[in-house]
C-alpha positions as CSV (number, residue, x, y, z in Angstrom):
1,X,-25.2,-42.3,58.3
2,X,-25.1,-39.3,60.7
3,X,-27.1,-36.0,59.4
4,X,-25.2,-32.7,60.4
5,X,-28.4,-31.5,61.7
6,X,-29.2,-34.8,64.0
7,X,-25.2,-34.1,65.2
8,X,-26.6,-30.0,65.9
9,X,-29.3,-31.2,68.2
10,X,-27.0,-34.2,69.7
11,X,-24.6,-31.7,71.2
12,X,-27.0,-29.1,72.0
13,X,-28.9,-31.8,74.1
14,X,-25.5,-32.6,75.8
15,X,-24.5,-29.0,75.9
16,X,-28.4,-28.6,78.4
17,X,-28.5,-31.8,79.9
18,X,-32.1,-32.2,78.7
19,X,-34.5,-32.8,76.2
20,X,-36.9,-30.2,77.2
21,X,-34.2,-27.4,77.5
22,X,-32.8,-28.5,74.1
23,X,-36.1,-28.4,72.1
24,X,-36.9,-25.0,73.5
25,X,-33.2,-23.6,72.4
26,X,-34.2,-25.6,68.7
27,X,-37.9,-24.5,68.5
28,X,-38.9,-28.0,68.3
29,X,-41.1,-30.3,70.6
30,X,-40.2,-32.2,73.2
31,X,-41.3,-35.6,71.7
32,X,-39.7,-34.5,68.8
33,X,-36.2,-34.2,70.6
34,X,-37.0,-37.4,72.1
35,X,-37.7,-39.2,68.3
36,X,-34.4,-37.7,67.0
37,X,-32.0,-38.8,69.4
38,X,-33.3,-42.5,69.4
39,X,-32.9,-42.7,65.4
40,X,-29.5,-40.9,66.1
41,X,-29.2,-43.9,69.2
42,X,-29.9,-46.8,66.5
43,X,-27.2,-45.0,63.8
44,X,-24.7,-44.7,66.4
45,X,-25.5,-48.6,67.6
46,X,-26.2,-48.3,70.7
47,X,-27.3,-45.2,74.0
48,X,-25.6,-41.7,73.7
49,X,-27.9,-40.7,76.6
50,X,-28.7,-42.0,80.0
51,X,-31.9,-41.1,81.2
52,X,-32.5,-39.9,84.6
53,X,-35.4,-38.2,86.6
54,X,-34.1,-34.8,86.0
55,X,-32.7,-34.6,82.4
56,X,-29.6,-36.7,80.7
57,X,-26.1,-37.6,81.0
58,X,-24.2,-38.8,77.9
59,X,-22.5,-42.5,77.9
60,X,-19.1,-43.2,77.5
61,X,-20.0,-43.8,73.6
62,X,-22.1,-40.4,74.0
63,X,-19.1,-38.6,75.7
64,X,-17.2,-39.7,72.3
65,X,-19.6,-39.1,69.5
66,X,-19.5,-36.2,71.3
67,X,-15.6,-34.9,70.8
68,X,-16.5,-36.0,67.0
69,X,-19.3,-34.0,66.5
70,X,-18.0,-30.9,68.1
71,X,-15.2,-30.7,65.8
72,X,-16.8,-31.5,62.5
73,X,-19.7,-28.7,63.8
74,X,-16.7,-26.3,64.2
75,X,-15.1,-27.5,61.0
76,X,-18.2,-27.1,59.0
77,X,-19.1,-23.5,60.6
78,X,-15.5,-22.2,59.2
79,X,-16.3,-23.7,55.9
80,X,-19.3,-22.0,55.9
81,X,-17.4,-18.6,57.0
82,X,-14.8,-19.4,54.3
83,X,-17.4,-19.9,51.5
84,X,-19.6,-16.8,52.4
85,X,-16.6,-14.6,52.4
86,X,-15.5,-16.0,49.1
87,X,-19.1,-15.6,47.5
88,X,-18.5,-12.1,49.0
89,X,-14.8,-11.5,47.0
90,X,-13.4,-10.9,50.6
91,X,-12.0,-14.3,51.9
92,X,-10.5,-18.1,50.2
93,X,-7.5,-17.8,47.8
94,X,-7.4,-16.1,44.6
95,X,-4.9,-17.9,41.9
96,X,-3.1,-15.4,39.9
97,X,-1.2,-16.0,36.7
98,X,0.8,-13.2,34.7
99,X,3.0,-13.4,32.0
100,X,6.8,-11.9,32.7
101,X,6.4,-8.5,31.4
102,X,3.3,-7.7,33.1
103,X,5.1,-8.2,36.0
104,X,7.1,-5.8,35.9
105,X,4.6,-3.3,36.5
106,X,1.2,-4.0,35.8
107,X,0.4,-6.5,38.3
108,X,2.3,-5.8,41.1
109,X,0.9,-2.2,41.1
110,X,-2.7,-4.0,40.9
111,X,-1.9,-6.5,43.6
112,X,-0.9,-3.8,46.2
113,X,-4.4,-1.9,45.3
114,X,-6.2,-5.0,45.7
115,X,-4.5,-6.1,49.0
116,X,-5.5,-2.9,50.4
117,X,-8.9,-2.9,49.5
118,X,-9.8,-7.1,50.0
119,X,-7.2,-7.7,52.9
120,X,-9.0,-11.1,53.6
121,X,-8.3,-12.7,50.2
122,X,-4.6,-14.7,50.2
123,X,-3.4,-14.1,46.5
124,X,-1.4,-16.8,44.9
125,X,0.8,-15.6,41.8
126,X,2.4,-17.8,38.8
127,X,4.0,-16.6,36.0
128,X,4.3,-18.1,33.1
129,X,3.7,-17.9,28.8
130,X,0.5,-16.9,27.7
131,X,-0.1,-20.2,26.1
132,X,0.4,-22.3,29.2
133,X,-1.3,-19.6,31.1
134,X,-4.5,-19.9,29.4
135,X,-4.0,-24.1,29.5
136,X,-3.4,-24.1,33.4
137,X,-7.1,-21.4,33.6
138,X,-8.7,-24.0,31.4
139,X,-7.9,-26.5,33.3
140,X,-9.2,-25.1,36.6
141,X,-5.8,-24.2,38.3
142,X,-5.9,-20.1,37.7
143,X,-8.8,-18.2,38.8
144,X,-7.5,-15.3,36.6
145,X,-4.5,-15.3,33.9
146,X,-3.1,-12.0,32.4
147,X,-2.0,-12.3,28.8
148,X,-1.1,-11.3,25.8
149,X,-1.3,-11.8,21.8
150,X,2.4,-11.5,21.6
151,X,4.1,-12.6,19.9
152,X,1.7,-14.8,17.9
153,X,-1.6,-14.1,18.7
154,X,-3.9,-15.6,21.8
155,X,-3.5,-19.6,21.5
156,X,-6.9,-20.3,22.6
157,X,-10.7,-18.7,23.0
158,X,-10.9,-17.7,26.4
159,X,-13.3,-15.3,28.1
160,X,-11.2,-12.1,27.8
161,X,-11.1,-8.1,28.9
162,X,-9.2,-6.1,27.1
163,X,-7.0,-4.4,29.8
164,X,-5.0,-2.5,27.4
165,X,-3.4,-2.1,23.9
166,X,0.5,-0.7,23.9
167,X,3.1,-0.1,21.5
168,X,6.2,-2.0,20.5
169,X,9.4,-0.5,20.5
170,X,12.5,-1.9,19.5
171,X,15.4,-2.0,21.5
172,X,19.0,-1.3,19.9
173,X,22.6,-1.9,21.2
174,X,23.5,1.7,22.5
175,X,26.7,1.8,20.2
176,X,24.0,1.1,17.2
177,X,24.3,3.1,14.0
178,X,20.3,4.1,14.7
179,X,20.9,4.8,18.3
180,X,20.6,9.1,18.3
181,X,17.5,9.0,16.6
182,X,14.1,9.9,18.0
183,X,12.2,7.6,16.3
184,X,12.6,4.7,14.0
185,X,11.8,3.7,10.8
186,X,11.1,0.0,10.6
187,X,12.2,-0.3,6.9
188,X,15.9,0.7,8.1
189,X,15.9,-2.1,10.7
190,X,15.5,-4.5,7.3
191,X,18.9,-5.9,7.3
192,X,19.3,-6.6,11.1
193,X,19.4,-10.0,12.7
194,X,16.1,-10.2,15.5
195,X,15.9,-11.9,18.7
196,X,12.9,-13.6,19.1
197,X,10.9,-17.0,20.2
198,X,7.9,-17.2,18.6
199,X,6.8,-20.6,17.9
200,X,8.4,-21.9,14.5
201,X,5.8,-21.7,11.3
202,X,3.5,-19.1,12.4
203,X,2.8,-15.5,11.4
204,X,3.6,-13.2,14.0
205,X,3.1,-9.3,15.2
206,X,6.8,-8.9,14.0
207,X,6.3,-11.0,10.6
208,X,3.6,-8.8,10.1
209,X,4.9,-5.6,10.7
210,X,7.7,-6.1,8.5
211,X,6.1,-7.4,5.5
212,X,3.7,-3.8,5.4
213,X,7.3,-2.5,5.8
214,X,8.6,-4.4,2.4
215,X,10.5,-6.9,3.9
216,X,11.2,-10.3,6.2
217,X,12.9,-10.1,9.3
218,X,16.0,-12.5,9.4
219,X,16.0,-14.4,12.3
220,X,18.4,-15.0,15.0
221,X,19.2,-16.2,18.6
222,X,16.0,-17.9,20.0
223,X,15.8,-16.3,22.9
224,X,12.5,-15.9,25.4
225,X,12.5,-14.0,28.2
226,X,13.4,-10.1,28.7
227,X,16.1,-9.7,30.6
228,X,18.2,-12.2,28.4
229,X,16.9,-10.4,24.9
230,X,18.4,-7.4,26.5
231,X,21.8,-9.0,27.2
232,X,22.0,-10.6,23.8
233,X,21.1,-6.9,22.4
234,X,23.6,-5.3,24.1
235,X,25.7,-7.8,22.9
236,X,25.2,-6.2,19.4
237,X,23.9,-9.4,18.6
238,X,20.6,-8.2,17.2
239,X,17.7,-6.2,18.0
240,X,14.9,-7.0,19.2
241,X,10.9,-5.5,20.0
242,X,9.8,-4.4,23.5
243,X,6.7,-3.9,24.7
244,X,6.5,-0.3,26.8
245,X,5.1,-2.5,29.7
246,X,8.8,-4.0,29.8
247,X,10.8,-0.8,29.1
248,X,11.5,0.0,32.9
249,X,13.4,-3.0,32.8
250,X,15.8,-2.2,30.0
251,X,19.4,-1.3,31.1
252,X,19.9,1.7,29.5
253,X,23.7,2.7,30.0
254,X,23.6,-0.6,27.7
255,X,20.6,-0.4,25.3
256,X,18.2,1.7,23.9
257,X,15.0,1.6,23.7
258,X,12.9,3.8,20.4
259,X,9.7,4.1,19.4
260,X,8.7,3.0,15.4
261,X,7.7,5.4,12.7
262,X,4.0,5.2,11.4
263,X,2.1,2.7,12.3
264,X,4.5,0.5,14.3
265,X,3.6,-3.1,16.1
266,X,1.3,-3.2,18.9
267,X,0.0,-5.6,21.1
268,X,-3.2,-6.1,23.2
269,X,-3.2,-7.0,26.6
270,X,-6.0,-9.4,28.4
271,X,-7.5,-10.7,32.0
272,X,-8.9,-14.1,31.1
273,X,-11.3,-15.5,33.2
274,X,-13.3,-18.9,33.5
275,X,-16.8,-19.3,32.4
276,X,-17.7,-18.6,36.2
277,X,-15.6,-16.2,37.8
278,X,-14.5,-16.2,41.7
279,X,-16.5,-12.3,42.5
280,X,-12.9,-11.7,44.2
281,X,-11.1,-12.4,40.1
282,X,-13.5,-9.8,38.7
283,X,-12.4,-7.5,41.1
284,X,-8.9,-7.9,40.8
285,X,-9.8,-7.4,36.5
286,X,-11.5,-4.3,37.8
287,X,-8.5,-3.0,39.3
288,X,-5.8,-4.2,36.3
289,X,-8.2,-2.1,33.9
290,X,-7.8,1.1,36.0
């Protein structure tokens, strides 16, 4: 097998023309050199170098371990670059995943900090649910994952950060008989039909909230992400909870958005990492907690 290091000295004899030159360069001995290349010689099967009065010329078979080496020496030198800037947070990839409402703001205010300041890391962005999110870091395909225990609580015990906790308002068809008020009472909300799609048999942030308010919330359409919640809402086809992280996106010549009474749902949101975090994910965490 041929050693990186015997393939350093190879081309660096080739690069001089001599043993004597290259050992000097290498800090080793001449004898040494001369030892080297004929182990190197007997890997390869047969003479890389032809020996003449005044230094050495490579053979044919020389000339084309040669091309070889040259390249994996360059190849192996950018790997080295690539990992060093990496172990520095400043260089390789960095594999983001978010779920849809901190996309609205959160993380794309956080990715254009972090671009400015680590210009040499390529980010790569998913989105997805929380749960899958979390499966997909677990699994070694995320190097960071922002979340969130909504609507049913984290699915799984990742390392976490809390990045921040918010309210939930809900969000009303602007013809809606609550619409003019300031704030909302959740117990007035007790015989409306809620848009939700949180997975079937579990408690949830809105289950819970209701029953300290004295009652269940009736179900309705199953709908998941934001933008069709607001359509189905504007609809007057129920209400539904929105976390503030997600109210820029509301359409408000259509719905409105109001903040509960007393102590009214919230939810937490985190920056789960792996048990050994890239130094350029912790970084990025830095920045989402700012």
């Amino acid at each position: 097998m041929l050693e990186t290091n015997d393939l350093r000295l190879f081309d660096e004899v080739a690069r001089e023309g001599s043993f004597t030159a290259a050992a000097e360069l290498l800090g080793y001995t001449q004898s040494a050199v001369s030892r080297r290349v004929a182990a190197l010689e007997r890997e390869a099967g047969g003479p890389l170098f032809v020996r003449l009065a005044r230094g050495v010329r490579l053979t044919p078979a020389g000339e084309a371990l040669r091309r070889h080496a040259v390249a994996v020496l360059e190849r192996l030198d950018r790997a080295e670059e690539e990992l060093a800037a990496i172990h520095r947070g400043g260089g390789g990839a960095l594999r983001v995943g978010a779920f849809a409402t901190a996309n609205v703001w959160m993380v794309p205010q956080a990715l254009k900090t972090f671009g400015e300041r680590h210009p040499g890391v390529e980010v790569r962005l998913s989105e997805g649910l929380s749960g899958r999110l979390l499966d997909r870091l677990d699994g070694g395909a995320l190097d960071v994952a922002v979340v969130s225990d909504y609507p049913a609580g984290l699915p799984s015990a990742a390392e976490t950060v809390l990045l921040l906790e918010e309210r939930l308002l809900v969000a009303l068809p602007s013809g809606h008989r609550l619409a003019d008020r300031e704030v909302i009472d959740l117990r007035d909300l007790a015989e409306e039909t809620w848009i939700e799609a949180a997975p079937r048999g579990r408690p949830t942030i809105l289950t819970a909230a209701c029953a300290r308010a004295g009652f269940t919330p009736r179900g309705g359409p199953r709908v998941a992400e934001w933008t069709g919640k607001f359509g189905y809402v504007a609809a007057g086809l129920g209400v539904t909870l929105v976390p503030e992280l997600a109210a820029r996106a509301v359409p408000g010549d259509l719905v409105v958005v109001r903040p509960i009474a007393e102590e009214g749902p919230r939810r937490k949101v985190y920056a789960a990492l792996p048990e050994v975090p890239l130094p350029s994910a912790l970084a990025f965490v830095e920045i989402l907690g700012q």
